[in-house]
C-alpha positions as CSV (number, residue, x, y, z in Angstrom):
1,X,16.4,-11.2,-42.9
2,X,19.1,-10.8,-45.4
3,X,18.9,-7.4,-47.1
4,X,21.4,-7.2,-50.3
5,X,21.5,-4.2,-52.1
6,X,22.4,-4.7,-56.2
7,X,21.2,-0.6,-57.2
8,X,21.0,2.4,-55.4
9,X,21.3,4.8,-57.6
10,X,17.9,7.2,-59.0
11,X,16.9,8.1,-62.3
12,X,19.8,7.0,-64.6
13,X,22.5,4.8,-64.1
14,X,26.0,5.9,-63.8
15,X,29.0,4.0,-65.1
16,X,32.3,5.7,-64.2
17,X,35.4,6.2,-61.9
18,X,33.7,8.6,-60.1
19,X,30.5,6.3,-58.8
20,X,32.7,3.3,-58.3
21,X,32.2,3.2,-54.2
22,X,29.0,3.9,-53.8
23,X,27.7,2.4,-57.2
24,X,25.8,3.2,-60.8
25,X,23.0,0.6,-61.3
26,X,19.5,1.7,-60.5
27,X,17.4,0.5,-58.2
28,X,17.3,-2.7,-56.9
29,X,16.7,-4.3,-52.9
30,X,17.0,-8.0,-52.3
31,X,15.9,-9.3,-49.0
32,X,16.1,-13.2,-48.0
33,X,13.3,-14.1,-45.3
34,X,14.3,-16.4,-42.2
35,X,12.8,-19.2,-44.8
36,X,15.1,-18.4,-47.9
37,X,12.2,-17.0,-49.3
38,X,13.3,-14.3,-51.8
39,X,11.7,-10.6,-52.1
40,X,13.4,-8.5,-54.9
41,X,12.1,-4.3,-54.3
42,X,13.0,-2.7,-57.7
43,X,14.4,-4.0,-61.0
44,X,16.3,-1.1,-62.3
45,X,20.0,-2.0,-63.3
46,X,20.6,-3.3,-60.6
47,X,18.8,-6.7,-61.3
48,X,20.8,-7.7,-63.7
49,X,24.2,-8.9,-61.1
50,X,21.2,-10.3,-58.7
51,X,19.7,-12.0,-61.7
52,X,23.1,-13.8,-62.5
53,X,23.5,-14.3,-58.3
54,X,20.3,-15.7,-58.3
55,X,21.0,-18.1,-60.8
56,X,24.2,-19.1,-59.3
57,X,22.3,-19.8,-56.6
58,X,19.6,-21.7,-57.9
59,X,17.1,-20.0,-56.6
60,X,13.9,-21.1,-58.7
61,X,11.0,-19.0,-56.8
62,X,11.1,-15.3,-57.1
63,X,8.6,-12.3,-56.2
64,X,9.4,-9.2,-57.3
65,X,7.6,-6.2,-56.1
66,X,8.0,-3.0,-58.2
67,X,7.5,0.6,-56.3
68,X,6.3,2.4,-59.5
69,X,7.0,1.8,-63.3
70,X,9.2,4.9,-64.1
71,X,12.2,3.1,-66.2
72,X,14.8,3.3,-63.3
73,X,12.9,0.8,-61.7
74,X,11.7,-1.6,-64.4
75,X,14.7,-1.3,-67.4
76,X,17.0,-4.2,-65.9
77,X,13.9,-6.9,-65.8
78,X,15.0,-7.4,-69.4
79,X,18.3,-8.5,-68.7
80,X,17.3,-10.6,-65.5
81,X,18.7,-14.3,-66.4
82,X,16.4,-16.3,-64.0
83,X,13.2,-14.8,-66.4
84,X,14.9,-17.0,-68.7
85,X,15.3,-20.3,-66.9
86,X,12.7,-22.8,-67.8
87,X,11.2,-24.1,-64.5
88,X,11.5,-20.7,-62.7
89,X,8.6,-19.1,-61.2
90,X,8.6,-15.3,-61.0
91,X,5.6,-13.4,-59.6
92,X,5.6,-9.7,-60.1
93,X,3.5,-7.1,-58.3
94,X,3.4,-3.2,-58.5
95,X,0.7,-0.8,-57.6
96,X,-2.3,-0.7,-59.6
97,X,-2.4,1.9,-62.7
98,X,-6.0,3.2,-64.0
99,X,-4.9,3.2,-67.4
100,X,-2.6,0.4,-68.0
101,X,-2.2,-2.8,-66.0
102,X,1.2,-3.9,-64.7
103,X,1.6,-6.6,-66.8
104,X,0.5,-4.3,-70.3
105,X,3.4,-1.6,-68.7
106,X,6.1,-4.6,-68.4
107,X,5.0,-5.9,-71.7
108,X,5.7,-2.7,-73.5
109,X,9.1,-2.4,-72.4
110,X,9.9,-5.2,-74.4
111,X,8.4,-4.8,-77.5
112,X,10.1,-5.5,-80.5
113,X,10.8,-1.8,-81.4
114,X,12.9,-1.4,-78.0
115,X,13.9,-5.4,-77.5
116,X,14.8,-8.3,-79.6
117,X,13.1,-10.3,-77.2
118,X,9.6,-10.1,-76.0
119,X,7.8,-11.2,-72.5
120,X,5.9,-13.8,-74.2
121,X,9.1,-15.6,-74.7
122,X,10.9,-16.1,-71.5
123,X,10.9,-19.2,-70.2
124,X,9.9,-18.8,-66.7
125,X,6.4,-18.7,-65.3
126,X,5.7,-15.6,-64.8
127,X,2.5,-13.9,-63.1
128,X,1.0,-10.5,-61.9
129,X,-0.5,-9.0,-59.2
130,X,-1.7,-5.6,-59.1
131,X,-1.7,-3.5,-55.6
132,X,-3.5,-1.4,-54.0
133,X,-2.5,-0.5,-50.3
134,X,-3.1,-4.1,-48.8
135,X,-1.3,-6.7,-46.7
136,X,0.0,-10.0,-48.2
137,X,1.1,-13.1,-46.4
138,X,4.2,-14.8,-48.3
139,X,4.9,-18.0,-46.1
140,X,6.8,-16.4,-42.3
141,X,6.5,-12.8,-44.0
142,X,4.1,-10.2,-44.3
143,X,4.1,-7.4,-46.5
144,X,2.3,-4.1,-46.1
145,X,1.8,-1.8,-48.6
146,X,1.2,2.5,-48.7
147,X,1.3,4.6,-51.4
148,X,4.2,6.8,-51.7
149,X,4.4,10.2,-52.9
150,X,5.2,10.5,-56.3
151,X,4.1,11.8,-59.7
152,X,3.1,8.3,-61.1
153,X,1.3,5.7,-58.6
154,X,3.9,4.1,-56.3
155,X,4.1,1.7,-53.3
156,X,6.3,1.6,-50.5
157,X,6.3,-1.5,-48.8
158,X,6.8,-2.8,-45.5
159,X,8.5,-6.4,-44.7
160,X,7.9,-8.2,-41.5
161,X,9.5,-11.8,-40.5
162,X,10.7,-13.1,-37.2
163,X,10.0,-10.1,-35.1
164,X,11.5,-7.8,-37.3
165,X,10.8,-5.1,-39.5
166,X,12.1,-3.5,-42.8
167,X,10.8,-1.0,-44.8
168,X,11.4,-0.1,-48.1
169,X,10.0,3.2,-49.4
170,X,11.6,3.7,-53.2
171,X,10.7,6.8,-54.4
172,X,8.9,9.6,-52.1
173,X,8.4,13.2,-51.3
174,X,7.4,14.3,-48.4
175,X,3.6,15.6,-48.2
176,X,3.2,19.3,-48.9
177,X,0.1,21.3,-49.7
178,X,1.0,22.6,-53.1
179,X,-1.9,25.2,-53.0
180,X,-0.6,26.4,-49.9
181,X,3.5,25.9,-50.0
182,X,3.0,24.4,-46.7
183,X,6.6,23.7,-46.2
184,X,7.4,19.9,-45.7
185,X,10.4,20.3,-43.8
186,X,7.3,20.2,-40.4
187,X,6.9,17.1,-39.7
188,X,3.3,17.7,-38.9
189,X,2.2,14.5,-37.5
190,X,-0.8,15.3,-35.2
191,X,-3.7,12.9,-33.6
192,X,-6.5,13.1,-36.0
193,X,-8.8,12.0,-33.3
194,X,-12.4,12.4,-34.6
195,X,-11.5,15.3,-36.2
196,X,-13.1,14.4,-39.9
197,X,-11.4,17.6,-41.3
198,X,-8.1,16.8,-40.6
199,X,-6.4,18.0,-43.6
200,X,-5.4,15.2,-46.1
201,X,-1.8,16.3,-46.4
202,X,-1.6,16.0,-42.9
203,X,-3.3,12.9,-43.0
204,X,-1.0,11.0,-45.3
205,X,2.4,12.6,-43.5
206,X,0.9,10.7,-40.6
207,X,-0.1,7.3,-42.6
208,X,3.9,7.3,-44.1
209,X,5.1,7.9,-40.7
210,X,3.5,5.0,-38.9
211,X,4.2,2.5,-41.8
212,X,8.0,3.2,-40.4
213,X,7.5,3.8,-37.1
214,X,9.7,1.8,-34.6
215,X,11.1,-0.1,-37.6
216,X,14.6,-2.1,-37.3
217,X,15.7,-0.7,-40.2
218,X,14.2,2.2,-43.2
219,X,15.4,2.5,-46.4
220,X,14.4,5.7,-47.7
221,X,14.8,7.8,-51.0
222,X,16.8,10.7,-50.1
223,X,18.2,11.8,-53.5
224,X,18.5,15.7,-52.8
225,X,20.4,17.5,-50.0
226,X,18.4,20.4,-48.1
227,X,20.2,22.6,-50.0
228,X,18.8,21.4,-54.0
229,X,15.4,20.0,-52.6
230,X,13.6,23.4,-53.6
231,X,14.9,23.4,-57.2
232,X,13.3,19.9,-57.5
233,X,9.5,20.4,-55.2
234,X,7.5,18.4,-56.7
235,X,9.3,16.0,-58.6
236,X,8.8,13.2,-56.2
237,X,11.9,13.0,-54.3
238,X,12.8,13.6,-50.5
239,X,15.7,15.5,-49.2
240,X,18.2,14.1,-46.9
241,X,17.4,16.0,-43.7
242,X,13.8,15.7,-43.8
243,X,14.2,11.8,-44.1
244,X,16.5,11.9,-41.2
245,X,13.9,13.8,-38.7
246,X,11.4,11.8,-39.9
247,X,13.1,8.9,-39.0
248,X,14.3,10.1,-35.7
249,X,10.4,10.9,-34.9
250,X,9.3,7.6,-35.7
251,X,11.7,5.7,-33.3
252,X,13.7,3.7,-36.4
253,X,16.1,2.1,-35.2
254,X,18.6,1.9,-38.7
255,X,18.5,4.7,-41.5
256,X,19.5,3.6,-44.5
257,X,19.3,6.4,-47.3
258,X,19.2,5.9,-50.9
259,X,18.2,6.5,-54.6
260,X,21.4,8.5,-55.1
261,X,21.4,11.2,-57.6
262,X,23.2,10.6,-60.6
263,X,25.3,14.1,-59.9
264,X,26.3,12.6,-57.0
265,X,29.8,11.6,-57.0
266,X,31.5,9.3,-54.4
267,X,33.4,12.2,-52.8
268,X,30.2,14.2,-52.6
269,X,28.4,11.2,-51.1
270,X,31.1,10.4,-48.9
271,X,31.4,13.5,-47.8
272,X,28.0,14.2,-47.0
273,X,27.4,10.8,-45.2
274,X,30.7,12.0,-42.6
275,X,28.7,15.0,-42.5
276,X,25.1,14.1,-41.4
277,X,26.2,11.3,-39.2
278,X,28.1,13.7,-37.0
279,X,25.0,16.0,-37.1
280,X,22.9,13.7,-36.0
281,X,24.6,10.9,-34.0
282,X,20.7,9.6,-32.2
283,X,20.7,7.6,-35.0
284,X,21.9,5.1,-36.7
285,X,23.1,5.9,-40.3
286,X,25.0,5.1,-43.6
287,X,24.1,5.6,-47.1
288,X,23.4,2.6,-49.5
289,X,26.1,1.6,-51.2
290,X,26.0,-1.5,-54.1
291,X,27.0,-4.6,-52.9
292,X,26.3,-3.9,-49.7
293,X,24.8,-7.0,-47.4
294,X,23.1,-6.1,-43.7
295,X,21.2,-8.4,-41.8
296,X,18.3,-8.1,-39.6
C-alpha cells in the first residue's frame, strides 16, 4: 500500500508562513492498494491537490470514505476536479446518520446559497453507501469499520491488503465515563469474559483497541497535547500521549499522529514531535506532515 497524505490539519485550515512544513489543508488520506485501487479517507482541503493528482493521473475509479460529516472533512469535495470528469466513477461512503442520509448531508453543502454549482451537476457517476460498523471487500482489500468517539456519528476505518494493515481513525476521543470523570488517560482494557456487565465505556476502549492492535501502521487524531486535553474533554479529540500508550499497548508497529490543531505552529509541532519521540523511543513515530508519501 501507498499512503499519501494531501491534509492533516483539524478543524479549519491554515494558510500561512507559520504552517508551511507541516501543512494547512484539512483532512485528507490517500492510500493506493497493491492493485492501484484508490481509497481516499477524508475530503477536507486537502482533496482538492489530490483531486488535481488524480486527474493527472487518470485515475477514473474512486471510493471515498468519509469519517464524519463535520465541514473539515467534507468542504474540499466541492473543489475535487475528478467529480467533474465525465466518465469517472466516484463512490462515497460515511457512517450512517438518523436524521439525514449521507448523500442529503453532501447535497446540502452545495446548494445554491453556499455554491454556484450543485451535486446534481457533476459529471461523474457518483454513488452512496451508508455505514454502519461492517466489513467491505473492495477487490485485494478489506475494510473494517468502528465507530469512533465523537460528538457527531463517525467511522474509523481499518484497511487490509497483502498482509498488511492500516488504520485510519479521523476524529476520536478516548472513552471516558462522563458521569463518573473516569479519567481516560487508563487504558482500561480488561477481558470481558462472560462478564455481561462489563461497563460499556470499558467495552468500547477495548473494541477501538483491537481494531488497531498489531497494525503496521495507525494514524490517529491527536490534536491536543496532555497539557490542553482537559480544556477541550469532550469535544471529541484525543491528546497526544494517550494515543501514544494506546498504541504502545496494542503492539502497532508505526504511529502516525494527526489532525493538527490549527494553533499549532510548525515550531510548536516540531518541537513537540523531537520531544515525544525521545520520550518514547519503543515506538515508531512522526507526525503527519502534507505531502508526505509512506509505504506499507
Amino acid at each position: 500500500m501507498k499512503i499519501r497524505f494531501w491534509g492533516v490539519r483539524g478543524s479549519i485550515a491554515t494558510p500561512g508562513a507559520e504552517f508551511v512544513q507541516f501543512g494547512g489543508n484539512t483532512s485528507c488520506i490517500e492510500v493506493e492498494d497493491d492493485s492501484g485501487n484508490v481509497f481516499i479517507f477524508d475530503s477536507g482541503t486537502g482533496i482538492r491537490p489530490c483531486g488535481l493528482d488524480l486527474a493527472r493521473r487518470k485515475v477514473n475509479k474512486i471510493h471515498l470514505f468519509i469519517t464524519h460529516t463535520h465541514w473539515d472533512h467534507i468542504q474540499g469535495f466541492p473543489f475535487f476536479t475528478p467529480a467533474y470528469i465525465p466518465g469517472n466513477s466516484i463512490h462515497i461512503y460515511g457512517p450512517i446518520h438518523f436524521e439525514k442520509k449521507l448523500q442529503h448531508i453532501m447535497d446540502l453543502q452545495m446548494d445554491y446559497a453556499y455554491f454556484p454549482i450543485s451535486m446534481q451537476q457533476l459529471n461523474a457517476k457518483i454513488e452512496y453507501s451508508d455505514l454502519k460498523e461492517a466489513k467491505i471487500q473492495i477487490g485485494d482489500t478489506l475494510i473494517t469499520t468502528k465507530y469512533s468517539n465523537h460528538p457527531v456519528t463517525g467511522l474509523c476505518y481499518k484497511i487490509s491488503c497483502g498482509g498488511k494493515t492500516l488504520v485510519y481513525s479521523g476524529d476520536t476521543e478516548p472513552y471516558y465515563n462522563n458521569l463518573t470523570g473516569d479519567d481516560p488517560s487508563g487504558m482500561g482494557f480488561e477481558d470481558e469474559g462472560e462478564d455481561e456487565t462489563v461497563d460499556d465505556v470499558v467495552r468500547e476502549r477495548n473494541d477501538h483497541h483491537k481494531l488497531f492492535c498489531s497494525s503496521d501502521m495507525l494514524i490517529h487524531d491527536a490534536q491536543y497535547t496532555e497539557e490542553e486535553y482537559p480544556k477541550f474533554k469532550g469535544w471529541g479529540h484525543s491528546p497526544m500521549e494517550t494515543v501514544i500508550k494506546m498504541a504502545m499497548s496494542g503492539g502497532v508497529k508505526r504511529l502516525v499522529l494527526n489532525h493538527h490543531d490549527p494553533a499549532h505552529t510548525d515550531s510548536m509541532l516540531a518541537e513537540t514531535e523531537l520531544l515525544l519521540k525521545a520520550k518514547y523511543p519503543q515506538i515508531d513515530l512522526l507526525f503527519s506532515r502534507e505531502g508526505m508519501e509512506l509505504t506499507l
